[in-house]
ZAGUBA-653255 format. One record per residue (C-alpha): x, y, z. Coordinates in nm, 3 decimals. Example, Ala and Ser with C-alpha at 12.3 -4.5 7.8 and 13.67 -1.06 7.14 Angstrom:
<lokes>
{X 1.230 | Y -0.450 | Z 0.780}
{X 1.367 | Y -0.106 | Z 0.714}
</lokes>
This chain:
<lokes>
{X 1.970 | Y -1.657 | Z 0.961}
{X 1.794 | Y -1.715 | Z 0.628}
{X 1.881 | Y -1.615 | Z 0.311}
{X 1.653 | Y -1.286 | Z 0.284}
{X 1.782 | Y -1.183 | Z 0.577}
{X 2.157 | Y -1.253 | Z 0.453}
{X 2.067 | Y -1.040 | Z 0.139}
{X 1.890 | Y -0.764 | Z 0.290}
{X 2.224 | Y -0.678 | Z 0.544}
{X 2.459 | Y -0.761 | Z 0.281}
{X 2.227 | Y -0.495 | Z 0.088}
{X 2.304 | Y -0.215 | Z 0.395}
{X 1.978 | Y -0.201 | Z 0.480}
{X 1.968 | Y -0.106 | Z 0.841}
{X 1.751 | Y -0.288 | Z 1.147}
{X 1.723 | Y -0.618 | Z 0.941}
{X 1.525 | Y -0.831 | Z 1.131}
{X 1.287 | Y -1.181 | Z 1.094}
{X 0.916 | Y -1.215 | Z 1.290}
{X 0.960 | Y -0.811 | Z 1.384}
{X 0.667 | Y -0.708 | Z 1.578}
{X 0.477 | Y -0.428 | Z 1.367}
{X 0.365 | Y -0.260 | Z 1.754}
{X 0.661 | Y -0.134 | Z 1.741}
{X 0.637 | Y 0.056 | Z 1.381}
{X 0.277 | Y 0.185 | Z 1.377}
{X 0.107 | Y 0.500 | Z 1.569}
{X -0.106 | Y 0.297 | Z 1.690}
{X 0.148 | Y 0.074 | Z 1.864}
{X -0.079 | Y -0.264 | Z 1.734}
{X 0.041 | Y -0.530 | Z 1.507}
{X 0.168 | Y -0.865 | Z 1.466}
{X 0.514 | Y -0.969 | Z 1.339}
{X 0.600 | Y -0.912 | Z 0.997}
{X 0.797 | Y -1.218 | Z 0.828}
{X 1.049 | Y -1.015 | Z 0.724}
{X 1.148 | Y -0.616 | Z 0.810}
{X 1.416 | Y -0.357 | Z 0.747}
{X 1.508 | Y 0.021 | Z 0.765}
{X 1.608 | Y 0.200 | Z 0.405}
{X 1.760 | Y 0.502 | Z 0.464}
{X 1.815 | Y 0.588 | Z 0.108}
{X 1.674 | Y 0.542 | Z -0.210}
{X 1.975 | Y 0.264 | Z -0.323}
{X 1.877 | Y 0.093 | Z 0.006}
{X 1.499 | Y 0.114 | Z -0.081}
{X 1.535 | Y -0.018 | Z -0.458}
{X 1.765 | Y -0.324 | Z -0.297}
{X 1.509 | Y -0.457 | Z -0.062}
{X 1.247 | Y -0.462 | Z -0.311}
{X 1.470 | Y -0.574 | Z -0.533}
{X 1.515 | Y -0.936 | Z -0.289}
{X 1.151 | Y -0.914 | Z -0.170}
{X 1.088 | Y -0.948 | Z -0.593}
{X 1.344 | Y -1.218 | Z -0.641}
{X 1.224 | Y -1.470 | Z -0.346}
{X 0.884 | Y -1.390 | Z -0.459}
{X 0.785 | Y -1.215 | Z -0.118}
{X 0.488 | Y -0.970 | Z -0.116}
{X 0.639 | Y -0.607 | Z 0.031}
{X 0.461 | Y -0.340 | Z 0.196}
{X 0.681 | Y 0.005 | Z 0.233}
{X 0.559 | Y 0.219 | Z 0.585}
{X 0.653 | Y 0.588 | Z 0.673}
{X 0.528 | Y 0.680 | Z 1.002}
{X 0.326 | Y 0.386 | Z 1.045}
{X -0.001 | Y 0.610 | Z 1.030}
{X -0.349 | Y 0.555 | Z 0.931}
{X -0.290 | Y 0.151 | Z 0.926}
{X -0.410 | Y -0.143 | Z 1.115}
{X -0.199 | Y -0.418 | Z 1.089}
{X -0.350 | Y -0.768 | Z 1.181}
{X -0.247 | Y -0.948 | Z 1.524}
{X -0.157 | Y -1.210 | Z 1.319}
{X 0.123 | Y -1.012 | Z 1.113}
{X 0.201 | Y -0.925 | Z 0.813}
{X 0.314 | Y -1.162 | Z 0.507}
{X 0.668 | Y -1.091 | Z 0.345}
{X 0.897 | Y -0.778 | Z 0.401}
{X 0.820 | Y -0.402 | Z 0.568}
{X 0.984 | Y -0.170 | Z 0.476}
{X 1.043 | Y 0.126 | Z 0.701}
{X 1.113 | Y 0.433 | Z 0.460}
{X 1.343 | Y 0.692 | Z 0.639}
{X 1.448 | Y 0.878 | Z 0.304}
{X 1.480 | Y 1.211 | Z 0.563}
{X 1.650 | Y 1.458 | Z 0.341}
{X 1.443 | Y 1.806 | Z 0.347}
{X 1.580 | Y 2.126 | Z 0.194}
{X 1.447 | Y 2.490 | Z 0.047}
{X 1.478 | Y 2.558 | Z -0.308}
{X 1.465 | Y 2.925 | Z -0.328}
{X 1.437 | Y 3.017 | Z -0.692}
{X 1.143 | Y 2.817 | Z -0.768}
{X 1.082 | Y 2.792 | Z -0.464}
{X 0.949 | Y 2.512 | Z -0.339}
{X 1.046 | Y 2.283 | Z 0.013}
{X 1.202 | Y 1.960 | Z -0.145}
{X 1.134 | Y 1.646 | Z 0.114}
{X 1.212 | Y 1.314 | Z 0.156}
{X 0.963 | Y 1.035 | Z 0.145}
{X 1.024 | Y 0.949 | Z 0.575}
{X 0.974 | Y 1.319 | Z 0.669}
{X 0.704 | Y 1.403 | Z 0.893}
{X 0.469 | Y 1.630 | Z 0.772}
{X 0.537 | Y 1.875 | Z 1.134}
{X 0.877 | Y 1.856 | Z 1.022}
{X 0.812 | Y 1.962 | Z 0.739}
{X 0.567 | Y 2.243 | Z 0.858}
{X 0.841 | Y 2.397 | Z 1.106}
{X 1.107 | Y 2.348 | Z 0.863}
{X 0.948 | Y 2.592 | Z 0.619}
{X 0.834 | Y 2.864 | Z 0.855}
{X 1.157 | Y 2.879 | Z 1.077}
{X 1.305 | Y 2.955 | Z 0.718}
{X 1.114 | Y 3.227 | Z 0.603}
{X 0.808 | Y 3.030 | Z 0.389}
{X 0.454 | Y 3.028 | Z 0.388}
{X 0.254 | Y 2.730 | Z 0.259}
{X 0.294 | Y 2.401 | Z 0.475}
{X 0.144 | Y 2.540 | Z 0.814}
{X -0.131 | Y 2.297 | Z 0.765}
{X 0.098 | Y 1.983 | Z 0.792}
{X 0.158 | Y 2.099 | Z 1.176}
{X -0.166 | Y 1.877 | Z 1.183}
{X -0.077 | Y 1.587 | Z 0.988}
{X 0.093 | Y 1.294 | Z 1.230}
{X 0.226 | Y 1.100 | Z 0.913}
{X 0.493 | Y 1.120 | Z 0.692}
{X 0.542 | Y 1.264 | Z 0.311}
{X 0.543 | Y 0.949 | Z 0.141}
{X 0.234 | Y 0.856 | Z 0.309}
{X 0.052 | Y 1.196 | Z 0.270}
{X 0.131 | Y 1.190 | Z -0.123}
{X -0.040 | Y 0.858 | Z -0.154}
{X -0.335 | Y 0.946 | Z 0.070}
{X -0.376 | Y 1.315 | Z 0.002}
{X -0.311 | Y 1.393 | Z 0.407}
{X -0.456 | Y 1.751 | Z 0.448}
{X -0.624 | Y 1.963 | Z 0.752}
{X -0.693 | Y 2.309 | Z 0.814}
{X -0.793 | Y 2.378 | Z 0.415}
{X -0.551 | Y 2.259 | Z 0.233}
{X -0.404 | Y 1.928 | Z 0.165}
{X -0.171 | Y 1.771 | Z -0.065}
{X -0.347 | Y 1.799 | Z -0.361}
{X -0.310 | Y 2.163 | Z -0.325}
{X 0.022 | Y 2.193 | Z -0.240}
{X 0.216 | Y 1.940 | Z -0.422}
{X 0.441 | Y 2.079 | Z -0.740}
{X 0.603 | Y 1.706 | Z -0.790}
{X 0.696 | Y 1.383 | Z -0.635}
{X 0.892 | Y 1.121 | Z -0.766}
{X 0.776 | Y 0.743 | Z -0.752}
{X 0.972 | Y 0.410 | Z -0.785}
{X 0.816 | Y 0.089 | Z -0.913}
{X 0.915 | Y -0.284 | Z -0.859}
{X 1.087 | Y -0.276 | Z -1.144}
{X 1.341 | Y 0.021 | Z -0.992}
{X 1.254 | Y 0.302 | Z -1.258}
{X 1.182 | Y 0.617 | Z -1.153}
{X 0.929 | Y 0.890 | Z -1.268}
{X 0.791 | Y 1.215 | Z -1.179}
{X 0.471 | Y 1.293 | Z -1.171}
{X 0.271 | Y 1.606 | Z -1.149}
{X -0.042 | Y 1.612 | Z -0.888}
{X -0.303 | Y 1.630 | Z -1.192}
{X -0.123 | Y 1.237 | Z -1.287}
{X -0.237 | Y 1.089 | Z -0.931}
{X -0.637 | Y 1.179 | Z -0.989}
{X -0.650 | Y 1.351 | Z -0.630}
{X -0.950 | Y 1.357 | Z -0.457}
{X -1.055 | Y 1.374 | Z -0.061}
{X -0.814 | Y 1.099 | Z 0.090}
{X -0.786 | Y 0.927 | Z -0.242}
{X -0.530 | Y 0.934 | Z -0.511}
{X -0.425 | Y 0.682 | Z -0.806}
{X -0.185 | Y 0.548 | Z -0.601}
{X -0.415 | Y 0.440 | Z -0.319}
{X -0.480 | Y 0.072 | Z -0.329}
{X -0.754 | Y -0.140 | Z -0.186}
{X -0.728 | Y -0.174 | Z 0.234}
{X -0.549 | Y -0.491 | Z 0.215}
{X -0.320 | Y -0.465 | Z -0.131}
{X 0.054 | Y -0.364 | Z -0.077}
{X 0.136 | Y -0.168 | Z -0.339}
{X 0.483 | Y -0.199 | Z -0.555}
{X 0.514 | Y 0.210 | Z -0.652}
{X 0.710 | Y 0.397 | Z -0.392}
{X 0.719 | Y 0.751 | Z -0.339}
{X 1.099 | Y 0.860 | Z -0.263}
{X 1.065 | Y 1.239 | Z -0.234}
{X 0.828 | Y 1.533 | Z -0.301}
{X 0.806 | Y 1.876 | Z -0.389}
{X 0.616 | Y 2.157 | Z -0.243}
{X 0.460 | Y 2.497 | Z -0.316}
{X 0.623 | Y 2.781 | Z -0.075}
{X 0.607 | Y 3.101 | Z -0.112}
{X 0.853 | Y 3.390 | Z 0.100}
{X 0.756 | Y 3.529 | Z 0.429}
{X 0.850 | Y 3.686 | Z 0.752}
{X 0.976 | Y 3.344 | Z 0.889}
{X 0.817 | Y 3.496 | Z 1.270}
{X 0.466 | Y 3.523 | Z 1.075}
{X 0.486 | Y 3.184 | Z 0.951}
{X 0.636 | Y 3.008 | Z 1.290}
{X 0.334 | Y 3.187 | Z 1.472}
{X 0.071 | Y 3.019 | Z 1.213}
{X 0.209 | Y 2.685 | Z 1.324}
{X 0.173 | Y 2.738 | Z 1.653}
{X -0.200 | Y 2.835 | Z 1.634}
{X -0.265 | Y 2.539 | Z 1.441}
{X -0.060 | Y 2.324 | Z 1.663}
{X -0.258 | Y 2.462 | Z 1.973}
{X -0.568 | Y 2.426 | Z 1.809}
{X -0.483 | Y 2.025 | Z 1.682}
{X -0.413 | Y 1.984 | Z 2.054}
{X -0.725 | Y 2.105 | Z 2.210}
{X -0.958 | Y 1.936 | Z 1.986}
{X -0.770 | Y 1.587 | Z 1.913}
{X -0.648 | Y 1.351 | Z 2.084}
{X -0.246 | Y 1.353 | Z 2.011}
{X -0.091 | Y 1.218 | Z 2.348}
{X -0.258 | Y 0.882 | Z 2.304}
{X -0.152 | Y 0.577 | Z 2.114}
{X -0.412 | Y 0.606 | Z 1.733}
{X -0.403 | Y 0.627 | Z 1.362}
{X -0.546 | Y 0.991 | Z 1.330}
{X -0.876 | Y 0.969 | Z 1.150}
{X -1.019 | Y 0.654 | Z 1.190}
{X -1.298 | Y 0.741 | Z 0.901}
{X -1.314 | Y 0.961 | Z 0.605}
{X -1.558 | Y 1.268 | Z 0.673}
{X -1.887 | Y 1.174 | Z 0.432}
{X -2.013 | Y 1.459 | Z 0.222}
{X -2.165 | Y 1.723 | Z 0.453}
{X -2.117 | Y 1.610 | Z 0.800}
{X -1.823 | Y 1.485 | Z 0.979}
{X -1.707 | Y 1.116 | Z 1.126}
{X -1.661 | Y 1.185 | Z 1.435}
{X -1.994 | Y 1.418 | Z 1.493}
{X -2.180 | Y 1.140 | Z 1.334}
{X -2.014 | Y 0.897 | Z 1.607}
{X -2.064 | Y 1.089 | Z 1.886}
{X -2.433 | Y 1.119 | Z 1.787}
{X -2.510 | Y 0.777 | Z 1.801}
{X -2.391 | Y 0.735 | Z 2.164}
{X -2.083 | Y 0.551 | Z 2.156}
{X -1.783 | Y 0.887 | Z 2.215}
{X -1.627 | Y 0.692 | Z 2.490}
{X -1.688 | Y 0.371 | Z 2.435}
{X -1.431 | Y 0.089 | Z 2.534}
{X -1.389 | Y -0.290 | Z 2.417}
{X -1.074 | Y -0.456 | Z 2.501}
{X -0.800 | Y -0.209 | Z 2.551}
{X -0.923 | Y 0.010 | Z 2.290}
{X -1.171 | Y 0.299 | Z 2.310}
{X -1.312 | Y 0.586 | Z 2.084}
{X -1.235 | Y 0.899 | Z 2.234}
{X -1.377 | Y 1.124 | Z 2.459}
{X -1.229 | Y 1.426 | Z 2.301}
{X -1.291 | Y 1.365 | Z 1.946}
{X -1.464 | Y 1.051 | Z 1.833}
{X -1.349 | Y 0.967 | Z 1.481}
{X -1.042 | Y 0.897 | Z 1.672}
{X -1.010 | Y 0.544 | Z 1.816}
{X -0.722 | Y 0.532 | Z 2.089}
{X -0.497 | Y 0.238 | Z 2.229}
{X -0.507 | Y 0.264 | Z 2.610}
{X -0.238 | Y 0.059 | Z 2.658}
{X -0.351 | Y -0.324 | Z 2.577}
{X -0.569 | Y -0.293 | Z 2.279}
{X -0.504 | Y -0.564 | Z 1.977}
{X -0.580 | Y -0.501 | Z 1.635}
{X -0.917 | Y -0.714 | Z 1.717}
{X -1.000 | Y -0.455 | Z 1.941}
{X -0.989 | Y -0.161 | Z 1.722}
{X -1.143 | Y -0.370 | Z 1.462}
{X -1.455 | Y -0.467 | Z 1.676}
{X -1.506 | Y -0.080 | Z 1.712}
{X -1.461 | Y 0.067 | Z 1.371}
{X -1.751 | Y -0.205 | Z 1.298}
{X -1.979 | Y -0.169 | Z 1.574}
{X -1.907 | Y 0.238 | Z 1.479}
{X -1.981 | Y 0.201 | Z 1.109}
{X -2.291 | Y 0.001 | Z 1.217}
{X -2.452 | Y 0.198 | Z 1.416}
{X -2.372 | Y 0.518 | Z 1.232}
{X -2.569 | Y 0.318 | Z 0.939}
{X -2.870 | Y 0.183 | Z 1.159}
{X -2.921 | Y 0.537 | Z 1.300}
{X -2.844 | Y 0.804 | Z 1.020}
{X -2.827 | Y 0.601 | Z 0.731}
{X -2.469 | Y 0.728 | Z 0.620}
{X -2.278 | Y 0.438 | Z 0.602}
{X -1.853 | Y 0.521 | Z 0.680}
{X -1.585 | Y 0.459 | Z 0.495}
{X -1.249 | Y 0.381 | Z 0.691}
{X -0.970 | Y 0.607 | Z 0.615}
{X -0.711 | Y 0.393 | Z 0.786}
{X -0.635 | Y 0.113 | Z 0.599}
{X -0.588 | Y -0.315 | Z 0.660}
{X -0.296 | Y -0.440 | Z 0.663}
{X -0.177 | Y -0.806 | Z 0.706}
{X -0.345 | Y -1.168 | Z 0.789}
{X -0.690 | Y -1.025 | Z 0.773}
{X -0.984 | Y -1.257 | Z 0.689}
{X -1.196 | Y -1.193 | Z 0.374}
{X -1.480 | Y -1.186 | Z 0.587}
{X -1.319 | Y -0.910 | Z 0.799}
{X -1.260 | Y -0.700 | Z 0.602}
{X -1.604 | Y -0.708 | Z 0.416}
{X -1.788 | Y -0.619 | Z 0.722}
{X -1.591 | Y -0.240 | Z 0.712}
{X -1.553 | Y -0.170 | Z 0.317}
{X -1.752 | Y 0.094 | Z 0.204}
{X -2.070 | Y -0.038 | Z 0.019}
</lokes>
């Protein structure tokens, strides 16, 4: 057992484990082993592991849900850290719904409604978690969380906290301040957030989910192994209409394929690698290019032993 790994249990972090296959961690079910990995359940237990990560000099990467990534087949570098900071409650005199970082956005959806709020039905359609969607600006249906978010409160390496107000992260469509570059692994963590709810008949608001939940399952693929959006929609059109018009909804290399149902999602049938997926978000953004001229920008993100020369053939020009 090596030292890190000593530390990290000593620490009470939970799951501690060395060469941890990341297929096991990500929504797409893809990924090589990660050097080092653990579970923080709490915000002590997520300040300690970066804390070691930072004192062996290890690069760190913290993952929610495991959405909206690609990790490489050949792993990741350094220590994961799973964030399950799970807490979720209803302030009523502001009010607002008060979540941890490793709740899932349907969670938090079905949370509100069953207790009398409107406000979050749109995050029936969100497959990640908070932490992730405050970073990304997650949003579907209208709204996103840009819109929605009062406050969230963000950790750096250094273990101080701050809270910041959504006009601090610069929120734009899938973009925020703290948003790094595909293959960077950022050191500011988001423990919890904050969001806008306002009272309702709770049966109202439990209906609302369910149309939008019925809806997300008609038109996407959700019973299949993917990262949600594969690209960000370009101004005016859509990904996946702009895939599917080029010819390739359907399309299969390895053990991956772009859907049938909705083609700005690409699915793992079971045996796809990271290469796989890869191979198709370039031969979609390629095509897309050659055809329509719109050239699109991935919305899931790199993550791991990828090549330089990888991952300049799918950044946005």
């Amino acid at each position: 057992m090596s030292e890190v790994t000593e530390e990290l249990r000593a620490a009470g972090l939970r799951r501690v484990a060395e060469a941890e296959p990341m297929s096991r961690h990500t929504s797409w079910r893809i990924g090589g082993p990660a050097d080092y990995f653990a579970v923080a359940e709490t915000e002590q237990e997520l300040l300690a592991a970066a804390r070691i990560a930072r004192e062996h000099r290890l690069p760190w990467l913290v993952l929610g849900g495991g959405n909206n990534v690609l990790v490489a087949d050949a792993g990741i570098e350094g220590l994961v850290i799973l964030n399950r900071l799970r807490h979720i409650s209803v302030e009523p005199d502001v009010p607002q719904l008060v979540c941890g970082a490793g709740v899932f956005f349907a969670r938090a959806a079905q949370f509100s409604a069953r207790a009398g709020y409107t406000g979050m039905e749109w995050g029936i359609a969100i497959p990640g978690t908070v932490g992730g969607g405050v970073v990304n600006n997650a949003g579907a249906h209208w709204s996103d969380v840009g819109r929605s978010l009062l406050s969230a409160d963000i950790v750096d390496a250094d273990g101080k906290l701050g809270r910041v107000a959504p006009e601090d992260l610069a929120y734009r469509y899938r973009q925020s301040t703290l948003k790094t570059p595909h293959t960077a692994q950022t050191h500011l963590m988001v423990t919890s957030a904050r969001f806008r709810i306002e009272p309702d008949e709770a049966a109202a608001a439990l209906a609302r989910v369910e149309d939008l939940r019925r809806h997300r399952l008609a038109t996407q693929p959700v019973k299949e192994a993917s990262a949600g959006s594969t690209f960000k929609n370009p101004p005016g059109d859509h990904a996946g209409a702009l895939i599917d018009r080029v010819g390739l909804k359907g399309t299969r290399l390895g053990g991956a394929c772009i859907s049938p149902l909705h083609a700005n999602f690409i699915l793992n049938e079971g045996t796809a690698t990271a290469a796989d997926v890869y191979a198709l978000i370039k031969l979609a953004r390629e095509r897309v290019a050659a055809v329509t001229g719109v050239t699109l920008e991935p919305e899931v993100q790199f993550v791991g032993r990828w090549t330089r020369e990888d991952l300049a053939a799918v950044e946005a020009a």
